[in-house]
C-alpha positions in Angstrom: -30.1 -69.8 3.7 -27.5 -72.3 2.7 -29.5 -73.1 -0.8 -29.4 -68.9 -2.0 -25.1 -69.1 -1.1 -22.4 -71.1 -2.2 -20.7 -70.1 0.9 -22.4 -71.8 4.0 -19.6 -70.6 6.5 -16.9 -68.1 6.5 -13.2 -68.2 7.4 -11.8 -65.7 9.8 -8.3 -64.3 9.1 -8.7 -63.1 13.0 -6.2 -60.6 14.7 -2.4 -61.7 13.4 -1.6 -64.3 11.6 1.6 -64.3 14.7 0.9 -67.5 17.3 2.8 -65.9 19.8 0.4 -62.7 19.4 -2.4 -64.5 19.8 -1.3 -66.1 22.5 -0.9 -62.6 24.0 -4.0 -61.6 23.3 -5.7 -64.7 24.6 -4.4 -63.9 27.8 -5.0 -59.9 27.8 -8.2 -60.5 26.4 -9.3 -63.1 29.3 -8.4 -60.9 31.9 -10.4 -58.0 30.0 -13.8 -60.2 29.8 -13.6 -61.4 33.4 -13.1 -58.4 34.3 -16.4 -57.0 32.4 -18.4 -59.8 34.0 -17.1 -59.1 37.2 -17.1 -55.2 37.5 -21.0 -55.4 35.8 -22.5 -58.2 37.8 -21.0 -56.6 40.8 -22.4 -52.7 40.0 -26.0 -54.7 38.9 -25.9 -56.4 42.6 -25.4 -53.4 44.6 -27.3 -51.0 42.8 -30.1 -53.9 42.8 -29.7 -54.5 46.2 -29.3 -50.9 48.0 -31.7 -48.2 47.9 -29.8 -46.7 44.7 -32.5 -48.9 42.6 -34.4 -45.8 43.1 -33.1 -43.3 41.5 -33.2 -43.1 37.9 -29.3 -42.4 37.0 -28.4 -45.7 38.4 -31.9 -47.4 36.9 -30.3 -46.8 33.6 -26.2 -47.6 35.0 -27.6 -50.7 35.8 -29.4 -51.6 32.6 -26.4 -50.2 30.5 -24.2 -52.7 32.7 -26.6 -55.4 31.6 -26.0 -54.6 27.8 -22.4 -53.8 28.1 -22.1 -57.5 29.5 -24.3 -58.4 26.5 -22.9 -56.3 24.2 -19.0 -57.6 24.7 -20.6 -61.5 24.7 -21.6 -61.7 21.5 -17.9 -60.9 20.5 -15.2 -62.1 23.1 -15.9 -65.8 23.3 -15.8 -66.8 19.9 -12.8 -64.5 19.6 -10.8 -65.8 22.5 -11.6 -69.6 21.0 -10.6 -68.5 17.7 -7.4 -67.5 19.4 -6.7 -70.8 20.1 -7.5 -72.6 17.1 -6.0 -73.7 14.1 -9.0 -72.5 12.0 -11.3 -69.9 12.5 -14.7 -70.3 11.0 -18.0 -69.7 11.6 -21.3 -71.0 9.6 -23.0 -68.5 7.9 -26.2 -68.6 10.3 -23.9 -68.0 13.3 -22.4 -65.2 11.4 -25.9 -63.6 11.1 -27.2 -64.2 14.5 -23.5 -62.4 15.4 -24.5 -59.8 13.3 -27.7 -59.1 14.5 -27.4 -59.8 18.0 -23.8 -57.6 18.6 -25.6 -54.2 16.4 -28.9 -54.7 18.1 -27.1 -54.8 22.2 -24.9 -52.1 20.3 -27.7 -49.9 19.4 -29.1 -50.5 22.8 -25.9 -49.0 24.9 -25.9 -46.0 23.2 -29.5 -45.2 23.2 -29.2 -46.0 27.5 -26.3 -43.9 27.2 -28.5 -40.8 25.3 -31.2 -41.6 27.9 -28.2 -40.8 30.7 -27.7 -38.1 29.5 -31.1 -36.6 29.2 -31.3 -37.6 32.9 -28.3 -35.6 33.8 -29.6 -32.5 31.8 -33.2 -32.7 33.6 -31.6 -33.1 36.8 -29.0 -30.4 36.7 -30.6 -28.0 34.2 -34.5 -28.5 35.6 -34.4 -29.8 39.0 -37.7 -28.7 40.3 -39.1 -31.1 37.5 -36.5 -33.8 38.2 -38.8 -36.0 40.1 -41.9 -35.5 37.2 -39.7 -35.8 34.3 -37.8 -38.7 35.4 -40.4 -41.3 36.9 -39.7 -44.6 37.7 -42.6 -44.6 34.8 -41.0 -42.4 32.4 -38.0 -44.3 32.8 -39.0 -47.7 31.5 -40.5 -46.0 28.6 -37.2 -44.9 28.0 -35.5 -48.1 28.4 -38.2 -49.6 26.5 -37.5 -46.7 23.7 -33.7 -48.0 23.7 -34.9 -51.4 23.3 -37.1 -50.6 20.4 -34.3 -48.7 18.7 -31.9 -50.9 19.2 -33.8 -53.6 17.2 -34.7 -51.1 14.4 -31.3 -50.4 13.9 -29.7 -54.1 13.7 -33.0 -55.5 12.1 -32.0 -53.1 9.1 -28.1 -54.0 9.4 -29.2 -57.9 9.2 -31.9 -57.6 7.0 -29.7 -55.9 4.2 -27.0 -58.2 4.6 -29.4 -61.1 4.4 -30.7 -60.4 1.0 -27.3 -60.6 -0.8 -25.7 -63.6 -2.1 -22.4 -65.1 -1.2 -20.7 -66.6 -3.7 -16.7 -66.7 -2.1 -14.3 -66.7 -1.4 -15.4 -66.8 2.1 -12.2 -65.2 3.8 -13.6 -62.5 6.4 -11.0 -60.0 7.4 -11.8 -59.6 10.8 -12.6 -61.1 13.9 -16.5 -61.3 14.1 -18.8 -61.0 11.4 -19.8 -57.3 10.9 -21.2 -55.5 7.9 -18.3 -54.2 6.1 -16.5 -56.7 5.8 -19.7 -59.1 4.7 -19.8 -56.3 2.2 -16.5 -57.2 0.7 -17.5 -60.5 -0.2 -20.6 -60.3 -1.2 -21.3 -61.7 -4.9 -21.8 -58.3 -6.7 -20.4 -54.6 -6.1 -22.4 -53.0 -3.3 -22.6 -49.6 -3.5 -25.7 -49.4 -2.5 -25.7 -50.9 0.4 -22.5 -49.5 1.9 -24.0 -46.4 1.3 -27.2 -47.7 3.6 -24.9 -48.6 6.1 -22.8 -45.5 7.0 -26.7 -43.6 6.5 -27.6 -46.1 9.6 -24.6 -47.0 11.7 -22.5 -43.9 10.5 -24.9 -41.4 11.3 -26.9 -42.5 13.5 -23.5 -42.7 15.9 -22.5 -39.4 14.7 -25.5 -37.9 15.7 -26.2 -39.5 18.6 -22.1 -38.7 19.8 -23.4 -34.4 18.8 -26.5 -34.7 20.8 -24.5 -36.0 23.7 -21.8 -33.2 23.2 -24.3 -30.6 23.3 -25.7 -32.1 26.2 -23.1 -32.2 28.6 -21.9 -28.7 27.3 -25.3 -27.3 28.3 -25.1 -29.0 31.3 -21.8 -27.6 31.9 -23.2 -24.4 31.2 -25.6 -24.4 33.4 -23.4 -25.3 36.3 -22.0 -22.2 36.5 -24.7 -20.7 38.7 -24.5 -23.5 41.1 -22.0 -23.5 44.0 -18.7 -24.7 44.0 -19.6 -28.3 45.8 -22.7 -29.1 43.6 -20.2 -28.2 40.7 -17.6 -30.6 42.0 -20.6 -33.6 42.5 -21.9 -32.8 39.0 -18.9 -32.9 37.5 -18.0 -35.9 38.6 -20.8 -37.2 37.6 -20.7 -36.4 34.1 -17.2 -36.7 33.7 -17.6 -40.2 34.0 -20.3 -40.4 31.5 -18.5 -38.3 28.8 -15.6 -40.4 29.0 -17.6 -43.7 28.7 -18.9 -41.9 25.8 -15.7 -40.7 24.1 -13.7 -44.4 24.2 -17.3 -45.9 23.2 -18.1 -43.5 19.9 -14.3 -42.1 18.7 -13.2 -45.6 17.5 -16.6 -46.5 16.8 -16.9 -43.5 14.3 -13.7 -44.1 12.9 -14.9 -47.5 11.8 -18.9 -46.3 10.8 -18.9 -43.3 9.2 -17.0 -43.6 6.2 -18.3 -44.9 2.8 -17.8 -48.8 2.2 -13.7 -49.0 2.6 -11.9 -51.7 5.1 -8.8 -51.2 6.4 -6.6 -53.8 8.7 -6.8 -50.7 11.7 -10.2 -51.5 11.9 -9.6 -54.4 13.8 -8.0 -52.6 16.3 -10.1 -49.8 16.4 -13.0 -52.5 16.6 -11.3 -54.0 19.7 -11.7 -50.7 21.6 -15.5 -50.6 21.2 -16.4 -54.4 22.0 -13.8 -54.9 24.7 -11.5 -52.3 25.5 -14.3 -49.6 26.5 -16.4 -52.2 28.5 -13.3 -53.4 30.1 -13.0 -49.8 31.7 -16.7 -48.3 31.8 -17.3 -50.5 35.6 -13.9 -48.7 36.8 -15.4 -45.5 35.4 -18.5 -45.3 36.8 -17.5 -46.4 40.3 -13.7 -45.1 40.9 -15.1 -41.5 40.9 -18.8 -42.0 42.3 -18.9 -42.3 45.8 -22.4 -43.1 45.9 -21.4 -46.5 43.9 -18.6 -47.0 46.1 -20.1 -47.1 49.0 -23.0 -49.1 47.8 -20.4 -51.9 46.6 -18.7 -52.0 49.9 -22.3 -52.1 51.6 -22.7 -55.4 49.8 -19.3 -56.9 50.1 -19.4 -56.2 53.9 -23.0 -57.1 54.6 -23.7 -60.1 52.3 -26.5 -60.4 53.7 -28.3 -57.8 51.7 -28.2 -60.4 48.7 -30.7 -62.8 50.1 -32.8 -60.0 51.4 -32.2 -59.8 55.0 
């Protein structure tokens, strides 16, 4: 890679150029990631370990858990060591494997998410089929459809960034390597490609953030005939899920959808999507699910139910 690029690693200007607001953010943003890892592990242990493995709303909670924790990983380390350094760089085959790795667990999250969804529509909208159309069968095919996307998607972010030449400077405006701003310094104008990019990331989110709309409006349409307590449980329900999906695609959009233009809010918008929003999506999903609730205090009061006894 190194032979096709003068550039073999790239500088990252980071958050501020202010010490004292990194120093802020180190802080802020280490309380944020431990609690990710905390609030995920600890909804991935009791869904795992109580009879809520069977039912397939929590099968995919607890998978999108898994990629949030992923998901946020591939960013918040190297940003929270950058925030302590004196330089920020990162080699250029790092940058890639950043590249690829945060699009394609990404991709994944909101594909689980879609595949909520579609559970909560079946279940609410066709209940009599609930138990057909949602097998624990049907449900890894799902998962493994997520997967599959997933890859599709970053394999074409990487792949199009991979083929263009670096020639510097190497100064990347943000703080992880992510396509736009790659964009920016790439050798020749790319109009092309930033073109590619909103017709992947841009749309793809956009259409994906409709479908999910339309979803949960037909699902709130459909509650009408139901009685005022199954209205209250499904509401909850997809409350939850529409506000996960609201703080994950707004800022997300904001950033994706536009032809390619960078702007010094998109670091901040940025910070919503890959640690903001998975800073709050374990509080979401258990704060107003009593089912969740009580399955976490199940396992914090009987640890015994972790080793299998």
């Amino acid at each position: 890679m190194g032979n096709r690029n003068n550039v073999t690693f790239f500088i990252l200007l980071g958050l501020s150029p202010n010490k004292n607001v990194e120093a802020f953010c180190f802080v802020l943003f280490l309380f944020c990631y431990l609690a990710i890892w905390v609030g995920n592990v600890l909804i991935m242990i009791s869904i795992t370990c109580t009879q809520l493995r069977d039912q397939p709303m929590y099968f995919f909670l607890n998978y999108l858990s898994l990629s949030d924790l992923c998901y946020t990983s591939t960013v918040t380390p190297k940003l929270m060591t950058d925030l302590l350094a004196e330089k920020k760089t990162i080699s250029y085959t790092n940058c890639m494997a950043q590249l690829f790795t945060t699009h394609f667990f990404g991709g994944v999250e909101i594909l689980i998410l879609t595949g909520m969804a579609y559970d909560r529509y079946v279940a609410i909208c066709h209940p009599l089929r609930y138990r057909v159309l949602m097998s624990r069968g049907k449900c890894r095919l799902v998962l493994l459809a997520c997967c599959t996307g997933g890859f599709a998607h970053s394999a074409s972010q990487f792949l199009l960034i991979l083929v263009l030449l670096f020639c510097g400077p190497n100064e990347l405006d943000h703080y992880f390597c992510d396509v736009f701003p790659l964009l920016k310094l790439a050798c020749a104008h790319t109009p092309s490609p930033g073109a590619l990019v909103v017709a992947n990331s841009g749309v793809i989110a956009l259409v994906t953030f409709v479908v999910l709309l339309l979803s949960y409006c037909l699902i709130l349409y459909t509650l009408r005939a139901y009685s005022v307590e199954s209205r209250r449980k499904a509401l909850s329900t997809c409350s939850s899920h529409l506000t996960v999906v609201v703080l994950f695609f707004t800022p997300a959009l904001f950033v994706y959808i536009r032809p390619n233009v960078t702007f010094p809010e998109d670091k901040v918008f940025a910070l919503f999507y890959t640690i903001i929003a998975p800073t709050f999506n374990p509080l979401i999903y258990t704060l107003r699910n009593t089912e969740m609730k009580n399955a976490i205090r199940k396992v914090c009061c009987h640890p015994g139910l972790l080793s299998g006894r």
